[in-house]
C-alpha positions as CSV (number, residue, x, y, z in Angstrom):
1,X,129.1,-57.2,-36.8
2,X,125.3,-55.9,-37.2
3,X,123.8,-57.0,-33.7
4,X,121.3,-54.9,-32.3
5,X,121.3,-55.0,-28.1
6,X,119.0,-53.8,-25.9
7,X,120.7,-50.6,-24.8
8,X,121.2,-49.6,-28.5
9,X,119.5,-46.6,-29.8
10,X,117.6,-47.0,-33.0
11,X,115.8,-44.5,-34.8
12,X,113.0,-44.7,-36.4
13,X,111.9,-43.0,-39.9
14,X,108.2,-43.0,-39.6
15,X,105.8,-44.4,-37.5
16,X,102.9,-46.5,-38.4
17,X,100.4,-45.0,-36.8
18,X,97.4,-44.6,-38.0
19,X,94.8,-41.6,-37.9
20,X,91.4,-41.5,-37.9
21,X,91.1,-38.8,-40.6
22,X,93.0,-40.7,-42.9
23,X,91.7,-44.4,-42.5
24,X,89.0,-45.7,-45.0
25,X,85.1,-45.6,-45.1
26,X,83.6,-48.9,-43.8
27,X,81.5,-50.3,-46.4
28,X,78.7,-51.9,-44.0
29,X,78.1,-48.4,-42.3
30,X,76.2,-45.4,-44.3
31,X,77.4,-42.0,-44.5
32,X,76.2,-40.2,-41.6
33,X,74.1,-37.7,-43.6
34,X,72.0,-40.9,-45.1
35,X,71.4,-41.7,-41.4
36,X,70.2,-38.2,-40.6
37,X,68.2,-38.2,-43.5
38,X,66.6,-41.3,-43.1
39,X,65.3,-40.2,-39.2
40,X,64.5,-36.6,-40.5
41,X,62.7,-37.6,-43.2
42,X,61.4,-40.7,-43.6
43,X,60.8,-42.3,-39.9
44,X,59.5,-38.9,-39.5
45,X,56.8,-38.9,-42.2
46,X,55.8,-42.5,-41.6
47,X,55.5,-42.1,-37.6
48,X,53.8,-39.0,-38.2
49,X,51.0,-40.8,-40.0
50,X,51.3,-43.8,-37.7
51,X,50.7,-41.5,-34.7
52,X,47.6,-39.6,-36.7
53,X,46.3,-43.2,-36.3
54,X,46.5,-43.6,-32.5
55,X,45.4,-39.7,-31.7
56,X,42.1,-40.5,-33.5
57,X,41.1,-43.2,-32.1
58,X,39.0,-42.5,-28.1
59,X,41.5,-43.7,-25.1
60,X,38.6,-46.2,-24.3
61,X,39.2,-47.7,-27.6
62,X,40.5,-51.4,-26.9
63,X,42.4,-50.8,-30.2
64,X,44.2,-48.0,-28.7
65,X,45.5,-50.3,-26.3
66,X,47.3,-52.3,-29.5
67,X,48.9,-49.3,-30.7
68,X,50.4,-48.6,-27.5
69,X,53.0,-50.9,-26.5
70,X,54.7,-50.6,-30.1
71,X,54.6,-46.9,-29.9
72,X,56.4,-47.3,-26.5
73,X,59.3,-49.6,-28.5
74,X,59.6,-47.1,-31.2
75,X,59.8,-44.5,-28.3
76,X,62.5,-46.3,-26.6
77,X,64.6,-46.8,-30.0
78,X,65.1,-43.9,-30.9
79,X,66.2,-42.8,-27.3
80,X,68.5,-45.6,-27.8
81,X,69.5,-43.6,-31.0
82,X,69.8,-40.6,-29.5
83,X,72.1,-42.1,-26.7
84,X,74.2,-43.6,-29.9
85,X,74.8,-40.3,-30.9
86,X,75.0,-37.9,-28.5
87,X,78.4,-36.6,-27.2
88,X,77.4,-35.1,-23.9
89,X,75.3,-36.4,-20.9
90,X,72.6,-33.3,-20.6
91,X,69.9,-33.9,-18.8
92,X,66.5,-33.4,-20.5
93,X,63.4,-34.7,-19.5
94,X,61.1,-35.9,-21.9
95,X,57.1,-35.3,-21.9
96,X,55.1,-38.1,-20.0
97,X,52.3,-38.4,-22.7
98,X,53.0,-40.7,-25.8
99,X,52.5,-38.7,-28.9
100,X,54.4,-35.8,-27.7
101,X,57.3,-38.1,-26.3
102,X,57.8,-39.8,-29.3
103,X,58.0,-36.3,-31.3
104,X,60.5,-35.2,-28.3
105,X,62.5,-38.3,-28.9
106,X,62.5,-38.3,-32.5
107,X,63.6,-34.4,-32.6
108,X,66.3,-35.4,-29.7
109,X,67.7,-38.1,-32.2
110,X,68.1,-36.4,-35.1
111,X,69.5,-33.1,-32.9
112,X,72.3,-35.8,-31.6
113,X,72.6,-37.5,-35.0
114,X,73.2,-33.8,-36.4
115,X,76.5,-33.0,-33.8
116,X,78.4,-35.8,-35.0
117,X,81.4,-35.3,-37.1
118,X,80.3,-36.8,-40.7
119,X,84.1,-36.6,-41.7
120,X,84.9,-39.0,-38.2
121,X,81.6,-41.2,-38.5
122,X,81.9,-44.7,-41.1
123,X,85.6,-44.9,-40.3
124,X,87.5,-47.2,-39.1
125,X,89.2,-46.1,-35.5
126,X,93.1,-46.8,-36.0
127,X,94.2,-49.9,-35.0
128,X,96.6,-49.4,-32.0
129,X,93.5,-47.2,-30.0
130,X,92.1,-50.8,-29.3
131,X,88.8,-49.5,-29.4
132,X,85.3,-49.8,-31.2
133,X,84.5,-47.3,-33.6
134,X,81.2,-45.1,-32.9
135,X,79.5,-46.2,-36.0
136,X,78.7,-49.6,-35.9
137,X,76.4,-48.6,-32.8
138,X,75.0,-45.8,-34.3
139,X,74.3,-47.7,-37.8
140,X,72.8,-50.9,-34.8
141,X,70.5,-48.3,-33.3
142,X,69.2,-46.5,-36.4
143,X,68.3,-49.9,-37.6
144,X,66.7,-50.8,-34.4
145,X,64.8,-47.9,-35.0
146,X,63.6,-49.3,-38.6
147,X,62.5,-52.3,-37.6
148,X,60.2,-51.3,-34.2
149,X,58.5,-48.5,-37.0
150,X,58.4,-51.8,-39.5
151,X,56.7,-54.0,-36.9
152,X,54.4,-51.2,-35.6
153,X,52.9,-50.7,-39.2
154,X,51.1,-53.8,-39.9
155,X,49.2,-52.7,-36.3
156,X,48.4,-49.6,-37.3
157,X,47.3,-51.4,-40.9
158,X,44.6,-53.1,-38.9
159,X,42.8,-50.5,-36.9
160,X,43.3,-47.9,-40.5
161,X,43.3,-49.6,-43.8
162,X,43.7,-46.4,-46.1
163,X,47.2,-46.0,-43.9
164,X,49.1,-47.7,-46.9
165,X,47.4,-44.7,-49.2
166,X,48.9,-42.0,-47.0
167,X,52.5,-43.9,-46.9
168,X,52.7,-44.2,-50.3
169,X,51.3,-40.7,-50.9
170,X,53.9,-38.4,-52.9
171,X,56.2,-41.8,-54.0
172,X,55.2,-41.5,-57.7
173,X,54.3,-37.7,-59.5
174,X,53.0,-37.7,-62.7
175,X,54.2,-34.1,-64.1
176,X,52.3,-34.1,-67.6
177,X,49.8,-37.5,-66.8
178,X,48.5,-36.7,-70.6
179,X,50.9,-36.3,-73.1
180,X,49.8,-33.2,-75.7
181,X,50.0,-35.2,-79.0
182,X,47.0,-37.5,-76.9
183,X,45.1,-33.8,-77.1
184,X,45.1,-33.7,-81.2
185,X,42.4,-35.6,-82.6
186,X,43.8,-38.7,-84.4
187,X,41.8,-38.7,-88.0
């Protein structure tokens, strides 16, 4: 007779845990060094020139006023960001004045971003933790972040024009513009 009570002892030959490590990338989440590379680098180069906009113009501009309230948003993403990513609760307190606190917030962000475990983040937590993994968040924010520097372009668009110029600035180098057979006369 094979029955199995409750007070029987049955051994097990492997569990099915699963680990972290081990479990697969999730397709719908980029590799944490895209991520860090995409705030490093690009948000910073376009807010950079975004912000050139708003330092020239005189506070009593009324178009200041425009540029302000999206600057705030892009301000509060990327602290949103920055609390995606961080592992610790240190206190830090930002600058007060707007250029300088988006700068602090964007450094802060890519300082968190940078401490994560690229190996851990765009995994899959195992199954039986029964919780969320970090990523999904993170990848949430950072595209947060992408779409408040999206909406606050066109506003900066209207206050500079020649802002598209300086975006797309360094997107296509010619390294030989004239070809030398174009230097030979032709008859």
């Amino acid at each position: 007779m094979n029955s199995m009570l409750a007070t029987d002892i049955v051994e097990t030959k492997a569990t099915s845990l699963e680990t972290w490590a081990t479990n697969g990338w999730m397709r719908h989440v980029p590799q944490l060094v895209w991520m860090i590379y995409k705030v490093d680098v690009d948000v910073r180069k376009r807010l950079e020139k975004v912000l050139a906009v708003y330092t020239a113009l005189d506070v009593h501009d009324p178009r200041h006023g425009k540029l302000d309230e999206p600057l705030r948003v892009v301000c509060r993403a990327l602290d949103r960001l920055a609390d995606a990513a961080k592992h610790a609760r240190a206190a830090t307190q930002p600058p007060s004045e707007l250029s300088n606190r988006i700068t602090w917030a964007l450094n802060h962000a890519v300082t968190n971003l940078g401490m994560n475990d690229a190996t851990l983040i765009a995994r899959r937590f195992p199954f039986h933790t029964g919780e969320r993994s970090k990523s999904e968040p993170l990848y949430g924010a950072l595209l947060n972040v992408l779409s408040a520097l999206d909406r606050l372009i066109p506003i900066a668009r209207e206050i500079d024009p020649r802002l598209d110029e300086r975006l797309l600035e360094g997107l296509v180098v010619l390294s030989n513009p004239v070809d030398d057979r174009m230097l030979k006369p032709i008859a």
